[in-house]
VOBA-601434 format. One record per residue (C-alpha): x, z, y; residue in one letter. Coordinates in pm, 1 decimal. Example, Ala and Ser with C-alpha at 12.3 -4.5 7.8 and 13.67 -1.06 7.14 Angstrom:
// residues 2
@px=1230.0; pz=780.0; py=-450.0; type=A
@px=1367.0; pz=714.0; py=-106.0; type=S
//
This chain:
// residues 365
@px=2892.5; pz=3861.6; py=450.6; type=X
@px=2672.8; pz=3574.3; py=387.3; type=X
@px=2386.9; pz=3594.9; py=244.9; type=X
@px=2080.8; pz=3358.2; py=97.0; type=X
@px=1761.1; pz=3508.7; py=95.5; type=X
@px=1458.0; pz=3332.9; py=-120.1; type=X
@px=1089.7; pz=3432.2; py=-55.2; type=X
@px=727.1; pz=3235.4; py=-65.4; type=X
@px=703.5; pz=3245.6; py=286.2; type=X
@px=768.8; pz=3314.3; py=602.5; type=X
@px=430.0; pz=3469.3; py=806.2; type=X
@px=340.2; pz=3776.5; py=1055.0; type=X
@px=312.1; pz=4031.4; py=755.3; type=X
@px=602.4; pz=3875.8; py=521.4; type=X
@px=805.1; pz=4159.6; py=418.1; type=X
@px=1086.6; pz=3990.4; py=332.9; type=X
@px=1127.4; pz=3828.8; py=695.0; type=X
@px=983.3; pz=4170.0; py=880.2; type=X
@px=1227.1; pz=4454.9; py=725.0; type=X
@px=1475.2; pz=4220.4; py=553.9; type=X
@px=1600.1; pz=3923.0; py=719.8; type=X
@px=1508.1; pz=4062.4; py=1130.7; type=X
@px=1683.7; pz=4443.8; py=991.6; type=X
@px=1989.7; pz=4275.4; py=896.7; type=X
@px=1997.6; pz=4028.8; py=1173.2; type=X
@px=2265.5; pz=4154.4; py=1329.2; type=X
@px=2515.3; pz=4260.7; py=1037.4; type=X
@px=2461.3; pz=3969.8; py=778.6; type=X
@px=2514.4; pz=3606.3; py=813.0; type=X
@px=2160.8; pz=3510.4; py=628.3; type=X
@px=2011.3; pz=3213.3; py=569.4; type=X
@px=1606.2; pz=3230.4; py=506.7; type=X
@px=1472.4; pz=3013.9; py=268.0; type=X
@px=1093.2; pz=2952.1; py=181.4; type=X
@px=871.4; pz=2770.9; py=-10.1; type=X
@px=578.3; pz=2779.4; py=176.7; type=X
@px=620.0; pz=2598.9; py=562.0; type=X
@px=668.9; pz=2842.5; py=807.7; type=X
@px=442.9; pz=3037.0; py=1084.0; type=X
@px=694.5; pz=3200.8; py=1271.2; type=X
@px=898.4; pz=3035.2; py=1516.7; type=X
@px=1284.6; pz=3039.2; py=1434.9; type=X
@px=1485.5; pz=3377.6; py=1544.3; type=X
@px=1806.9; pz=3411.2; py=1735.8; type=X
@px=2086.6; pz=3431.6; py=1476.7; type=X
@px=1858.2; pz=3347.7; py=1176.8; type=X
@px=1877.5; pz=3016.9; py=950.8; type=X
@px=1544.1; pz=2945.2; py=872.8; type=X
@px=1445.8; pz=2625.7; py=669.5; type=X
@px=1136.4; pz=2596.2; py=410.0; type=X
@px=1054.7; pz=2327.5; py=116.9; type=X
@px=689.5; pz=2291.7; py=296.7; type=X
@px=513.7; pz=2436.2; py=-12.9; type=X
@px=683.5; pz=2194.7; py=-259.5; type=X
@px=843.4; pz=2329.8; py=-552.5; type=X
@px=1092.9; pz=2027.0; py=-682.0; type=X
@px=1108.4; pz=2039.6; py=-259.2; type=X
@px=1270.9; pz=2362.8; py=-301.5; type=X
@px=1476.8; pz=2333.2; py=-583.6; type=X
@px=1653.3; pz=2058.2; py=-410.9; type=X
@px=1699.9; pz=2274.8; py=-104.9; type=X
@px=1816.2; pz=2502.4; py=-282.4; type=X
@px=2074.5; pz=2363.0; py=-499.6; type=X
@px=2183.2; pz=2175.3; py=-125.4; type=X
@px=2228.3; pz=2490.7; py=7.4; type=X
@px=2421.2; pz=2592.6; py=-258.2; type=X
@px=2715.3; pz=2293.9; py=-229.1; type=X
@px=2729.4; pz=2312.7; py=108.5; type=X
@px=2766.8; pz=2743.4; py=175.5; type=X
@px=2957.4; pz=2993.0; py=-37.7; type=X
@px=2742.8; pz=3262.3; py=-7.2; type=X
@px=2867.7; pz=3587.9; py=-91.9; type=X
@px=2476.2; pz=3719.6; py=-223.5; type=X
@px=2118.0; pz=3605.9; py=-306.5; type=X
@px=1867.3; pz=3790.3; py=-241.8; type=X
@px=1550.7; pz=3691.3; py=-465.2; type=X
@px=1202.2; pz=3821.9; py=-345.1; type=X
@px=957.8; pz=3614.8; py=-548.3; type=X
@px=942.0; pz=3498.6; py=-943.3; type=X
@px=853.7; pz=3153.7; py=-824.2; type=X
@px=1153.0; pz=3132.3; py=-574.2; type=X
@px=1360.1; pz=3301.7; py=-857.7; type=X
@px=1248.9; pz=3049.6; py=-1119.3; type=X
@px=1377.2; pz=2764.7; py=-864.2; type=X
@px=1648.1; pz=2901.6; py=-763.4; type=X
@px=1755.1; pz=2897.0; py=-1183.9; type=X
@px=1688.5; pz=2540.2; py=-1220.7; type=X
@px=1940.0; pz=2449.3; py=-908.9; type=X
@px=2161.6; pz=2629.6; py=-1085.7; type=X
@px=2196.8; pz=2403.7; py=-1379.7; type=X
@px=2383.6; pz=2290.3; py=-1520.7; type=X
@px=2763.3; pz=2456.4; py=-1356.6; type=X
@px=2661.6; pz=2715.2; py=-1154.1; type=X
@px=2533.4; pz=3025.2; py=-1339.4; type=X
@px=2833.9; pz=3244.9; py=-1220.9; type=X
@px=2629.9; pz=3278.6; py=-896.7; type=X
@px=2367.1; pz=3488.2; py=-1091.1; type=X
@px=2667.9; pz=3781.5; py=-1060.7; type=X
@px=2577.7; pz=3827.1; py=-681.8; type=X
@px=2177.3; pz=3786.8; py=-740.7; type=X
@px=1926.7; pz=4099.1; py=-664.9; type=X
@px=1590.2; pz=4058.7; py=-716.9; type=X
@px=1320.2; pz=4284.1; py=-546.2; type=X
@px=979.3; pz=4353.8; py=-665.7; type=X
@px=738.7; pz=4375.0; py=-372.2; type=X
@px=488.4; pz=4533.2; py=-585.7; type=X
@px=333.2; pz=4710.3; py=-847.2; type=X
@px=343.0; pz=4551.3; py=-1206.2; type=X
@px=-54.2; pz=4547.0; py=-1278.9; type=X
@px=-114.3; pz=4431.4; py=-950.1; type=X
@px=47.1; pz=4057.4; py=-1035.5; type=X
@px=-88.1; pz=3749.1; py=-1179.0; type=X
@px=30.0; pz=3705.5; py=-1574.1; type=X
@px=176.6; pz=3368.6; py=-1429.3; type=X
@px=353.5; pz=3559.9; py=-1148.9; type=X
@px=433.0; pz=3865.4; py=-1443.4; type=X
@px=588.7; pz=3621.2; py=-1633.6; type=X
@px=826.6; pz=3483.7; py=-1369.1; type=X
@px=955.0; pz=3765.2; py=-1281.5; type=X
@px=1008.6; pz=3899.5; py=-1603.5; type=X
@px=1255.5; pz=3594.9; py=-1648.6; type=X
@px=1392.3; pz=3634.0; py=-1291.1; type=X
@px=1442.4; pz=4015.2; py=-1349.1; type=X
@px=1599.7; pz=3976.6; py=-1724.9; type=X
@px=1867.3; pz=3750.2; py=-1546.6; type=X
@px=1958.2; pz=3866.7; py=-1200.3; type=X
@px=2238.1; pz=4122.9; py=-1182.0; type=X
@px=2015.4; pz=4393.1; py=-940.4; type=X
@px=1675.7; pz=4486.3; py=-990.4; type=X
@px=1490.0; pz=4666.7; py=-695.9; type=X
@px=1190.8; pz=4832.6; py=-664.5; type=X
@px=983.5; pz=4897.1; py=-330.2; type=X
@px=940.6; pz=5245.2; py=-432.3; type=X
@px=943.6; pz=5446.2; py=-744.8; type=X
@px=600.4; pz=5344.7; py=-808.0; type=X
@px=615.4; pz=5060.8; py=-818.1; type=X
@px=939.2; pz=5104.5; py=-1029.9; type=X
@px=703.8; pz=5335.9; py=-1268.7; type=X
@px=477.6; pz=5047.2; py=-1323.2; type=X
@px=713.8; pz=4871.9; py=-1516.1; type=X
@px=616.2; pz=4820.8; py=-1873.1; type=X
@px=810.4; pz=5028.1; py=-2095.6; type=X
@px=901.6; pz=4716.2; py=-2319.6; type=X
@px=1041.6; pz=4578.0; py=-1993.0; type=X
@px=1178.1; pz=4829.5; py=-1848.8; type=X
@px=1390.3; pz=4914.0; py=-2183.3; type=X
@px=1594.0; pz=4551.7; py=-2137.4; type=X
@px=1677.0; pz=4619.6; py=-1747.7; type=X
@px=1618.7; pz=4998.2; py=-1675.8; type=X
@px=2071.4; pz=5020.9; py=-1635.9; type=X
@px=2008.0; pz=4794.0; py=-1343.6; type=X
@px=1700.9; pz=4838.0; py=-1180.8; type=X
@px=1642.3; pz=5124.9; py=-866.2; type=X
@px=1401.5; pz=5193.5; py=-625.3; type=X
@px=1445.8; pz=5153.6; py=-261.7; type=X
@px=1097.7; pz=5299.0; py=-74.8; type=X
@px=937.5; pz=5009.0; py=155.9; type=X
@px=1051.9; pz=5124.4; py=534.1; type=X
@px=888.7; pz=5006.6; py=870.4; type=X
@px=1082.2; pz=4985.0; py=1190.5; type=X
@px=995.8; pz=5248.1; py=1438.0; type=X
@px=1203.7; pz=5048.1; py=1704.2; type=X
@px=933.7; pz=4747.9; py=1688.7; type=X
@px=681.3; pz=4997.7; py=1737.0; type=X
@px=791.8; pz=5150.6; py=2052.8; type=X
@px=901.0; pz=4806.8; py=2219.3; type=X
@px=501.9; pz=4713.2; py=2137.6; type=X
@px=431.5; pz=5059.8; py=2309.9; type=X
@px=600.1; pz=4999.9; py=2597.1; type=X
@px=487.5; pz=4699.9; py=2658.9; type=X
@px=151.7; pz=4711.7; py=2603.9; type=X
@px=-70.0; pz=4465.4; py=2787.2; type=X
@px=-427.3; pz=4645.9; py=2964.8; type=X
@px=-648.3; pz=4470.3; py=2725.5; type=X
@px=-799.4; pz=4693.3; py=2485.6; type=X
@px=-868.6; pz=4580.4; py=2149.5; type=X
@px=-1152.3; pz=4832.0; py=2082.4; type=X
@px=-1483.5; pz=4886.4; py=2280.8; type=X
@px=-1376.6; pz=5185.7; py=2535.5; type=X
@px=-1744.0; pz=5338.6; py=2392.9; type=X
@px=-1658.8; pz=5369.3; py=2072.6; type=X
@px=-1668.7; pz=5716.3; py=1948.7; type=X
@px=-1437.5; pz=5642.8; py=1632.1; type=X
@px=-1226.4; pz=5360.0; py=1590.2; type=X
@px=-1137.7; pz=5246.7; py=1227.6; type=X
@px=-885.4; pz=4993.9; py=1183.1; type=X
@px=-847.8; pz=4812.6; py=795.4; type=X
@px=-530.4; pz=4598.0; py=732.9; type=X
@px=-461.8; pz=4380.3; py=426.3; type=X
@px=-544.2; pz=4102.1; py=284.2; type=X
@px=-958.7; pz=4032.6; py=278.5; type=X
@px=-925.6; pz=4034.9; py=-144.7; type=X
@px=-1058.1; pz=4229.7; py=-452.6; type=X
@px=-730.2; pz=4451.4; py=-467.1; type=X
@px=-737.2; pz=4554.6; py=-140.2; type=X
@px=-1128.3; pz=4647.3; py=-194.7; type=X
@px=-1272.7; pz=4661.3; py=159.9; type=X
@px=-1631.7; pz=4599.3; py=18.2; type=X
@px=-1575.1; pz=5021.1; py=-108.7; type=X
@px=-1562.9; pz=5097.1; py=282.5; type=X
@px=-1848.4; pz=4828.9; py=345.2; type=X
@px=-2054.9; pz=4982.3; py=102.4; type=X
@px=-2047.5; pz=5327.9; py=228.0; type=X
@px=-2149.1; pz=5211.6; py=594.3; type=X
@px=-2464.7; pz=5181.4; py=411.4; type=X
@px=-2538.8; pz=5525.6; py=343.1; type=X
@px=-2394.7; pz=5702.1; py=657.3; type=X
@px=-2433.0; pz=5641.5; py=1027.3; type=X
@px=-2208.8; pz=5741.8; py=1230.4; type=X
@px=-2068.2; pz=5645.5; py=1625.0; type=X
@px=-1778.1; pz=5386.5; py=1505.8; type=X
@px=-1599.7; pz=5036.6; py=1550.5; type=X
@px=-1467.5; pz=4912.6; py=1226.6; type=X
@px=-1179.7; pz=4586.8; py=1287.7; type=X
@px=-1059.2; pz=4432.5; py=1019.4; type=X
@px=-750.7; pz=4292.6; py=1044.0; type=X
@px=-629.4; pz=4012.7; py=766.5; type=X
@px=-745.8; pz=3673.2; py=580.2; type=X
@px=-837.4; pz=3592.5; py=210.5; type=X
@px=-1074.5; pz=3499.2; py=-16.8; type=X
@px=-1319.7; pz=3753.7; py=14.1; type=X
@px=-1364.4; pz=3739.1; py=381.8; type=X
@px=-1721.7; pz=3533.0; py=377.9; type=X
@px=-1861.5; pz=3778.4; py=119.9; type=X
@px=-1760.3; pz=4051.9; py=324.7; type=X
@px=-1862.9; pz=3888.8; py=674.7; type=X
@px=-2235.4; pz=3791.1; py=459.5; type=X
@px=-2249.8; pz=4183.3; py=366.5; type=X
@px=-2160.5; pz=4372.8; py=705.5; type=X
@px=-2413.9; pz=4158.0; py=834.3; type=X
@px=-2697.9; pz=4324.3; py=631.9; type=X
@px=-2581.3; pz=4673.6; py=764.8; type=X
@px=-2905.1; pz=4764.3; py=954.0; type=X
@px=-2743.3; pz=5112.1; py=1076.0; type=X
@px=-2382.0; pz=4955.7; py=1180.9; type=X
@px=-2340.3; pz=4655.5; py=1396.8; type=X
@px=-2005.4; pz=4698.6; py=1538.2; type=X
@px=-1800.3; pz=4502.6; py=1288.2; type=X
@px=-1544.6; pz=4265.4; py=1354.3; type=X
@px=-1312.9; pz=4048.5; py=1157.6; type=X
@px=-991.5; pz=3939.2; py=1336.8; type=X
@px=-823.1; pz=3740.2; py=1077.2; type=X
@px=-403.5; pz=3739.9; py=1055.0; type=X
@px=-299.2; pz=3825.3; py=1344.1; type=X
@px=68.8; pz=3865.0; py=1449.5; type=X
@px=282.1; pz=4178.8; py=1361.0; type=X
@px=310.0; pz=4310.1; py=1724.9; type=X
@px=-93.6; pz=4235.2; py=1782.8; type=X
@px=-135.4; pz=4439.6; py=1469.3; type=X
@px=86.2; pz=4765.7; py=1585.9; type=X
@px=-89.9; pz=4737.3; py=1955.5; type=X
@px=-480.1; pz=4786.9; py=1708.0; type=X
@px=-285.0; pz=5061.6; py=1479.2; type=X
@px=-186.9; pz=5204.0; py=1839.3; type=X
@px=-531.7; pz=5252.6; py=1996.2; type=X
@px=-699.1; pz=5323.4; py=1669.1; type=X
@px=-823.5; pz=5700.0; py=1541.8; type=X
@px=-834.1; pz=5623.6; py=1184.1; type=X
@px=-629.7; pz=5345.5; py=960.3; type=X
@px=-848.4; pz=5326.2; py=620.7; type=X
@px=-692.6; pz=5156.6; py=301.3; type=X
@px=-950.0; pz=5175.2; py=-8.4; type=X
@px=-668.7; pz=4949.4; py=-199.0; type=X
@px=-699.1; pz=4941.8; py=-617.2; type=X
@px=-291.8; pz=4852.0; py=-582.9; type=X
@px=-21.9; pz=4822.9; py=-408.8; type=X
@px=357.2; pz=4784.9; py=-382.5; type=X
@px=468.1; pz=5034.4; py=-118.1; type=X
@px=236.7; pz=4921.6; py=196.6; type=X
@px=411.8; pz=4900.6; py=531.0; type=X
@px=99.8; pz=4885.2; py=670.7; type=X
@px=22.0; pz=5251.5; py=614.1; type=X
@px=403.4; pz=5353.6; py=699.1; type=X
@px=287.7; pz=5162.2; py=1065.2; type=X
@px=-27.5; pz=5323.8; py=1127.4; type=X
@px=125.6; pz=5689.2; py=1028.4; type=X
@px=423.1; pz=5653.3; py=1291.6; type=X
@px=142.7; pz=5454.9; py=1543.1; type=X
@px=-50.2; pz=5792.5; py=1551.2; type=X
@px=-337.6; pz=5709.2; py=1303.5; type=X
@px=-511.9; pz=5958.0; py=1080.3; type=X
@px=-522.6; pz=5792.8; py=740.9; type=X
@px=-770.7; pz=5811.5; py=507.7; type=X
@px=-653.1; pz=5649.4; py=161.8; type=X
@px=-719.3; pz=5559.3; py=-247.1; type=X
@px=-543.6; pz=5786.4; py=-469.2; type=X
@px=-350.0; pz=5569.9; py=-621.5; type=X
@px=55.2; pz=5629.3; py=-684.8; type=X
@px=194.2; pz=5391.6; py=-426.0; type=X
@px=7.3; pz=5599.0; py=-146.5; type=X
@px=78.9; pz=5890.3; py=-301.3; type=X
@px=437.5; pz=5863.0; py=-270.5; type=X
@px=437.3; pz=5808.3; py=80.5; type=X
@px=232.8; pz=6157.9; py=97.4; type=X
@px=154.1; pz=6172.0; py=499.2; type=X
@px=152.0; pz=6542.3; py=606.1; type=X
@px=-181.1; pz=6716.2; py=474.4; type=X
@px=-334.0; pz=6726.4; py=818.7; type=X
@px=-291.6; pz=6388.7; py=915.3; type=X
@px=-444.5; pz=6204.5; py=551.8; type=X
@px=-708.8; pz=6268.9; py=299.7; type=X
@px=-719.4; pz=6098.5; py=-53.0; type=X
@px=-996.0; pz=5936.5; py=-224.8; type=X
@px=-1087.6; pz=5798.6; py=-528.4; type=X
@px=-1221.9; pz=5462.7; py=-383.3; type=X
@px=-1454.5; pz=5438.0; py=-708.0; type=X
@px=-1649.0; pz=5745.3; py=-555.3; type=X
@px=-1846.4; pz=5678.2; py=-227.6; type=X
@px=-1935.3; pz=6066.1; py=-206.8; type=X
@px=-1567.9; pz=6079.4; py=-185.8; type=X
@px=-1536.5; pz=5840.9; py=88.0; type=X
@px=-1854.8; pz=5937.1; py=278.3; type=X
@px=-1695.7; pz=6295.7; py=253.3; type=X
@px=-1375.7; pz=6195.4; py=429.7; type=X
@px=-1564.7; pz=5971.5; py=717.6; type=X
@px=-1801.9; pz=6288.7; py=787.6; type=X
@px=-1463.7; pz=6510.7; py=829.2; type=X
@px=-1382.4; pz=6252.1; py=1056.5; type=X
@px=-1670.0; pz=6257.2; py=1252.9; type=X
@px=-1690.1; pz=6604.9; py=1287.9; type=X
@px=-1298.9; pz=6665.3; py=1367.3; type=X
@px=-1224.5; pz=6340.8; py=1595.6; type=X
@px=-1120.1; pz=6573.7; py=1882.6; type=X
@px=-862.2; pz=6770.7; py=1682.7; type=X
@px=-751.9; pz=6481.3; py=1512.0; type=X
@px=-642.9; pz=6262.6; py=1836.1; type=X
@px=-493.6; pz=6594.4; py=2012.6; type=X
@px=-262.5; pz=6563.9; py=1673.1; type=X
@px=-165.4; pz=6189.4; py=1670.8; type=X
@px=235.1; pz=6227.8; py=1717.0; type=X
@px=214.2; pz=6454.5; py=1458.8; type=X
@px=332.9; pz=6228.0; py=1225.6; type=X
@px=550.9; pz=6057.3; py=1365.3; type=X
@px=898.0; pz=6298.0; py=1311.5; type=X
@px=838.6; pz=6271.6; py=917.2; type=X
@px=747.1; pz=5894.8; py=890.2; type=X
@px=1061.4; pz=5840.0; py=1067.1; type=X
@px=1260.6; pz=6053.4; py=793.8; type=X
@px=1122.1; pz=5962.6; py=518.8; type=X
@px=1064.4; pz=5576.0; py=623.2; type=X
@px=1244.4; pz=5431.7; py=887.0; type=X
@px=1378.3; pz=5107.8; py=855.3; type=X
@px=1756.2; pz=5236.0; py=867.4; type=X
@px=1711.7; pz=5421.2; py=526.7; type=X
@px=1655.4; pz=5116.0; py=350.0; type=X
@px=1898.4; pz=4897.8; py=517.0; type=X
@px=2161.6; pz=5151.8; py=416.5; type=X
@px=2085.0; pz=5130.5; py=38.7; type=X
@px=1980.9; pz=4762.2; py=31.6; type=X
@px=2363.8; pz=4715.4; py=197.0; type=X
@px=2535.3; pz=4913.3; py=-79.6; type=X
@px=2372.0; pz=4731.1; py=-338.3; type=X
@px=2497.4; pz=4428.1; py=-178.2; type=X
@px=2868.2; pz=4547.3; py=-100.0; type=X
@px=2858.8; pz=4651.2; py=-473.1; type=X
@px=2789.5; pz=4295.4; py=-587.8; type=X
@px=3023.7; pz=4171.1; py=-352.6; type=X
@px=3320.9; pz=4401.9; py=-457.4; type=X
@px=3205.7; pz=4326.8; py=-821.8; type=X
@px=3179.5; pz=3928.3; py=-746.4; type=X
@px=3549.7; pz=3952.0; py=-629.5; type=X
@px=3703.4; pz=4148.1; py=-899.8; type=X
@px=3563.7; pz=3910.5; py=-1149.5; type=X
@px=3684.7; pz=3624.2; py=-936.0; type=X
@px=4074.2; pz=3745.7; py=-927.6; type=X
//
């Protein structure tokens, strides 16, 4: 099978390249296209070219791409990359939208209008809708969902377990927390409003307790939230790493007590998935994407990350059960593999694409 596969970019925490393009790297002839220039090196076995953030760039790429492969399915994981990917199209080759699936990385009110609207296009046209999870699926507007309900399903987000061990394994001696630190809190995402780390910030105010706090991520909101951790009298030990890469990321989520994500949305975060099978107690917003992942009761508590009594609540239970919580890290780790691992989604992301390919072929004879 060969297969063209369209996303924004190609980065440490890119989904797309992460679970989709290195889980079928072995099976599937795949060819990774981006818009945005890459930062990741090219992988054995992998095509990997990019439009270096231009979008006529990419339409041209595209359409070039097109002539020169016959590619038996396109995988779509971005309105903008969708919207492109119509224009090469035109004017002769709109029987290729028969072997097109799009997937939605994310819940609906968590988008941009601009990036709403593309993908309602994208979606209405494509053959396959998927969903990261049936959250994110549920976030659909009704009006929307009534044109392509008969064709959308959700496939949960999965992590690889695999990558996780290898990073185990090899782990170098340097220690990314102080060895002093009584509790060690690790925050992944992107520094941004959605992902709300001021909520967590904010709270460090009222309590004071023995802990390391390392962020881990880049965005707009990382001076603010540098500027404010600075005026925490009764916490210094604060640090902001940036992006890191995926593997440097898994070796924090592996020394870490506690993986904290205050987010106001999400898709279906791998993140979390990560730091549940890495041996992390998790303390998280109530909102529906985490709730469908639903860690085992002992190992997560939910808060409403409006509330700080809420979240002061779960960092005092924290603080006052560390030692039961470490002697239960691999507790976890048997259900995030069944519910999660990377092979369960690579199995139904492989029948959706054998079914386009059967279908492709029956309307070609």
């Amino acid at each position: 099978m060969k297969l063209l596969r369209l996303a924004n970019t190609l980065n440490q925490t890119s989904a797309p390249f992460n679970q989709f393009a290195l889980g079928f790297k072995e099976s599937i002839d795949q060819t990774y296209c981006s818009l945005n220039k890459n930062d990741v090196s090219a992988k054995e076995g992998l095509t990997i070219v990019h439009a270096n953030g231009s979008i006529l760039g990419l339409i041209k790429l595209i359409r070039n791409l097109l002539i020169k492969n016959n590619y038996d399915i396109v995988h779509i994981h971005s309105g903008v990359t969708g919207i492109a990917f119509l224009i090469a199209l035109f004017p002769l080759r709109f029987s290729l939208l028969k072997k097109t699936v799009f997937t939605l990385h994310n819940s609906w009110g968590v988008l941009k209008l601009r990036n709403q609207i593309l993908n309602i296009i994208v979606m209405f046209v494509v053959e396959k809708v998927c969903t990261c999870g049936q959250a994110s699926k549920d976030s659909i507007p009704n009006k929307i969902n009534f044109f392509i309900d008969h064709k959308t399903t959700a496939i949960i987000n999965c992590f690889d377990n695999r990558r996780i061990d290898d990073v185990k394994d090899n782990k170098t001696a340097v220690k990314h927390f102080n060895s002093t630190s009584k509790i060690k809190i690790l925050c992944v995402g992107a520094l941004n409003h959605t992902k709300n780390q001021i909520a967590l910030l904010e709270v460090f105010k009222e309590i004071n307790i023995e802990s390391e706090i390392i962020f881990l991520g880049d965005g707009i909101n990382k001076s603010n939230l540098i500027n404010f951790s600075k005026g925490l009298t009764n916490f210094d030990d604060i640090s902001f790493k940036g992006r890191v890469s995926r593997n440097l990321t898994i070796e924090h989520m592996l020394e870490a007590d506690i993986s904290i994500s205050l987010s106001k949305g999400e898709g279906l975060p791998i993140a979390v998935l990560e730091s549940m099978y890495a041996g992390c107690f998790l303390i998280l917003s109530s909102i529906p994407p985490h709730k469908e992942i639903s860690p085992p009761r002992n190992r997560c508590i939910f808060v409403n990350s409006s509330k700080k009594r809420e979240i002061l609540n779960s960092l005092n239970f924290v603080n006052n059960n560390i030692s039961t919580i470490r002697q239960e890290r691999l507790s976890s780790r048997e259900y995030a593999i069944d519910r999660f691992g990377l092979k369960n989604m690579l199995e139904k992301y492989k029948n959706v694409y054998d079914c386009l390919d059967k279908k492709k072929i029956i309307l070609d004879n």
